[in-house]
C-alpha positions in Angstrom: 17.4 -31.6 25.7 18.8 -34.4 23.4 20.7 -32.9 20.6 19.5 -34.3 16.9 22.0 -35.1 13.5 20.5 -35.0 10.4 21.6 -36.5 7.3 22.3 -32.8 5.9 24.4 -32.0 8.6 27.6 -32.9 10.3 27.8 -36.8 9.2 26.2 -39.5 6.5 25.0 -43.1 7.1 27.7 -44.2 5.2 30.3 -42.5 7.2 28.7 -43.2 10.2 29.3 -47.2 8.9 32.7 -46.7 7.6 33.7 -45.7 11.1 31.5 -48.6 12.8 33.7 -51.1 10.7 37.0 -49.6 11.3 36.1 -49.5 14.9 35.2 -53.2 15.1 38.3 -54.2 13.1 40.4 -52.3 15.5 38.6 -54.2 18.5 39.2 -57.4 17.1 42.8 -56.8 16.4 43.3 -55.9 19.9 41.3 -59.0 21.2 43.7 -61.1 19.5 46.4 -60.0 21.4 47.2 -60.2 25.4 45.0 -59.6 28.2 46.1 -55.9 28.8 44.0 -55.0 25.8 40.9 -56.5 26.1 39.5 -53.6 27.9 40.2 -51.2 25.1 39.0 -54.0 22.4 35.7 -53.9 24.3 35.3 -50.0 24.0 36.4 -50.2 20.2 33.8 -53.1 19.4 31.0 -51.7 21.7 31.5 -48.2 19.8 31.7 -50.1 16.3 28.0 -51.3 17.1 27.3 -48.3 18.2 28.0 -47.0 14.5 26.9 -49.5 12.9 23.3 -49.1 14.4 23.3 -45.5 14.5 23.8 -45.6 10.7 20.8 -47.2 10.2 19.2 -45.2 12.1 20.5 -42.0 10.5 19.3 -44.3 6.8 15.8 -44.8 7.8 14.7 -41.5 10.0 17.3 -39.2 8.4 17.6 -38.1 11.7 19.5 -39.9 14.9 19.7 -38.5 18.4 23.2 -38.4 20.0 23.8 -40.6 23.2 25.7 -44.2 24.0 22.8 -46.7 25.0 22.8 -49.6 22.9 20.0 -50.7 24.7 18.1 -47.8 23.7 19.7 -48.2 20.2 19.3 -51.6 19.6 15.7 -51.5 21.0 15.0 -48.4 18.3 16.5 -50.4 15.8 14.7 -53.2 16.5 11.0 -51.5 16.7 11.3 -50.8 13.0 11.3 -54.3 11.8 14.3 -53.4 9.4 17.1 -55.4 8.1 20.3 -53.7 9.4 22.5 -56.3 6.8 20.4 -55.3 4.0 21.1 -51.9 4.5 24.9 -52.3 5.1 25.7 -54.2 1.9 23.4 -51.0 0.0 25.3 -48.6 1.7 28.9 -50.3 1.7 28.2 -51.5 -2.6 29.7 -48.7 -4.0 32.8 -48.9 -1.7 33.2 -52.5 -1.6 
C-alpha cells in the first residue's frame, strides 16, 4: 500500500519547495563544475523537481503519496490544469 502525507503531518508545501530549490541550486552548482559531478548534479536537479512538483501537489490535494516517478508526478500535476509558477511565487512571497 502507497503511504500518504498530509499537510497536517510530517511536512508543508512550502518546505517541501524550500527543499526543491535548494536541491536544484545544489545541482546546478555541481553542473558547472567537471565531468565527475554531473552524475550527482543530475540526482540533485531530478530530486529538486521532484519537490518542486510534489509541493504542488501537497498545495492543491492537501495530500501527496510518497514515491520517485516524475512521470507519474508530472502527469498528476499536469491533469489538474494548474499553474505550478503561480503557486510558487504564493508560497515563496512571504520568504522572498
Amino acid at each position: 500500500m502507497t503511504r500518504k502525507f498530509k499537510t497536517n503531518e510530517e511536512i508543508s508545501p512550502r518546505e517541501l519547495v524550500q527543499y526543491g530549490l535548494d536541491h536544484l541550486g545544489a545541482g546546478a552548482t555541481l553542473f558547472k563544475g567537471t565531468p565527475e559531478h554531473y552524475d550527482s548534479a543530475g540526482y540533485l536537479i531530478h530530486i529538486g523537481y521532484e519537490c518542486l512538483l510534489k509541493g504542488w501537489w501537497l498545495y492543491q490535494d492537501k495530500e501527496i503519496e510518497s514515491g520517485h516517478s516524475l512521470l507519474k508526478i508530472c502527469a498528476r500535476n499536469h491533469n489538474t490544469n494548474s499553474r505550478v509558477g503561480i503557486f510558487l511565487s504564493v508560497t515563496l512571497s512571504d520568504d522572498c
